[in-house]
C-alpha positions in Angstrom: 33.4 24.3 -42.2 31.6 21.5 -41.2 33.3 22.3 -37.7 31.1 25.3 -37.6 27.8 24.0 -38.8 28.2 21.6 -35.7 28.6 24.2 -33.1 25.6 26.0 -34.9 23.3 23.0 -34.7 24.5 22.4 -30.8 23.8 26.0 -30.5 20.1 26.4 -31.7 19.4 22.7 -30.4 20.1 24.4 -26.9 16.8 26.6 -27.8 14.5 22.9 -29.2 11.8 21.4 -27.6 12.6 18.0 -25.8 10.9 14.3 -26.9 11.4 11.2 -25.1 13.0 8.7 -28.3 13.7 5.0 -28.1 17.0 3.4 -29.7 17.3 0.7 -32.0 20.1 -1.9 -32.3 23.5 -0.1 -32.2 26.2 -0.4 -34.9 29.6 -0.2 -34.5 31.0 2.7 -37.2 34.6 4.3 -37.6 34.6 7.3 -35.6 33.6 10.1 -36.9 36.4 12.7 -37.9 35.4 15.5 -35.6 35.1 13.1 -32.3 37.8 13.2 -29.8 39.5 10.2 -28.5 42.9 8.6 -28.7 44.5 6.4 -31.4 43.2 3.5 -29.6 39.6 5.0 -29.2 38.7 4.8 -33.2 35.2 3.2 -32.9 31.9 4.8 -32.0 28.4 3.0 -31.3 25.8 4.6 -33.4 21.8 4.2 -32.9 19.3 4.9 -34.4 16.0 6.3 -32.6 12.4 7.3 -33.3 9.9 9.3 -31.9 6.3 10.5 -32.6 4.8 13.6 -32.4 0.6 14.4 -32.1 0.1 17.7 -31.8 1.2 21.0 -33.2 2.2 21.6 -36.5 3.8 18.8 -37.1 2.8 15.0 -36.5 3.4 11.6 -37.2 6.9 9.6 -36.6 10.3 10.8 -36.7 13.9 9.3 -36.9 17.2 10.0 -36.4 20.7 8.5 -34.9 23.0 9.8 -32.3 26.4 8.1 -31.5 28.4 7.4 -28.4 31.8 9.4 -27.5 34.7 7.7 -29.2 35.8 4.1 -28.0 37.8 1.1 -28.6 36.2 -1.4 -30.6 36.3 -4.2 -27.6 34.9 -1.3 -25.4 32.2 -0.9 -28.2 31.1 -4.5 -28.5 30.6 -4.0 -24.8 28.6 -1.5 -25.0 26.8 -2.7 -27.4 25.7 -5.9 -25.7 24.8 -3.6 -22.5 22.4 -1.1 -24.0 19.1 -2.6 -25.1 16.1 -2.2 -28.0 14.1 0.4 -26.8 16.0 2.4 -24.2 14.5 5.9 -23.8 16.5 8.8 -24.6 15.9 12.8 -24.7 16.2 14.1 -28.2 15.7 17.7 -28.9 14.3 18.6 -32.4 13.8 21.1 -35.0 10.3 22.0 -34.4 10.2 23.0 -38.9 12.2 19.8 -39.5 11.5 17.2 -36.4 13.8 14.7 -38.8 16.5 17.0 -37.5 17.7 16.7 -34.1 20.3 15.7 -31.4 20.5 14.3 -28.0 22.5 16.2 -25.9 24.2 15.2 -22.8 23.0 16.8 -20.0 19.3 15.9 -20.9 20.8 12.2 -21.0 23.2 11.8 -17.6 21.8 8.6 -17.1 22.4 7.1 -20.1 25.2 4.0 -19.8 27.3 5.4 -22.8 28.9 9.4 -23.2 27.2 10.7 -25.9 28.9 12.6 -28.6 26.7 15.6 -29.2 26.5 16.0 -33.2 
């Protein structure tokens, strides 16, 4: 089930406008069950990020996290030293919920990390 919603959030974030976000500190978290990986790769980085909106519908300031593909935890801590405060990302967002969003890969090739789209 929650398989599915995935795919159907990937799938309509395909169609979502595009923001330029900036990332907080990262946090090492257990892997999330869905994420690929091998028994070794059992950690993922996860950041927050915030953007603003002003114009449209909606304004004001938005939040939300994306994570890195899955990892080992010393290639986490890494990571973690290596990507700063306020490294731009592309998020697409709901445009009737901009709280809900993802950053997808190939809007983020140059990113030091693989993302896992979620």
């Amino acid at each position: 089930m929650r398989r599915r919603r995935r795919e159907q959030k990937l799938a309509a974030a395909s169609h979502w406008p595009i923001v330029e976000a900036k990332l907080l500190k990262g946090v090492l978290v257990d892997k999330d069950e869905l994420a690929e990986g091998t028994l070794a790769q059992d950690r993922q980085l996860e950041f927050p990020y915030y953007f603003s909106l002003e114009s449209g519908a909606v304004t004001g300031i938005f939040s939300g996290y994306l994570r890195s593909a899955s990892c080992s935890e010393g290639e986490a801590r890494r990571l973690e030293k290596q990507v700063m405060e306020g490294t731009t990302v592309m998020v697409r967002y709901n445009p009737e919920n901009p709280d809900e969003g993802c950053a997808l890969m190939r809007d983020n090739a140059r990113l030091l990390f693989q993302l896992w789209e979620a």
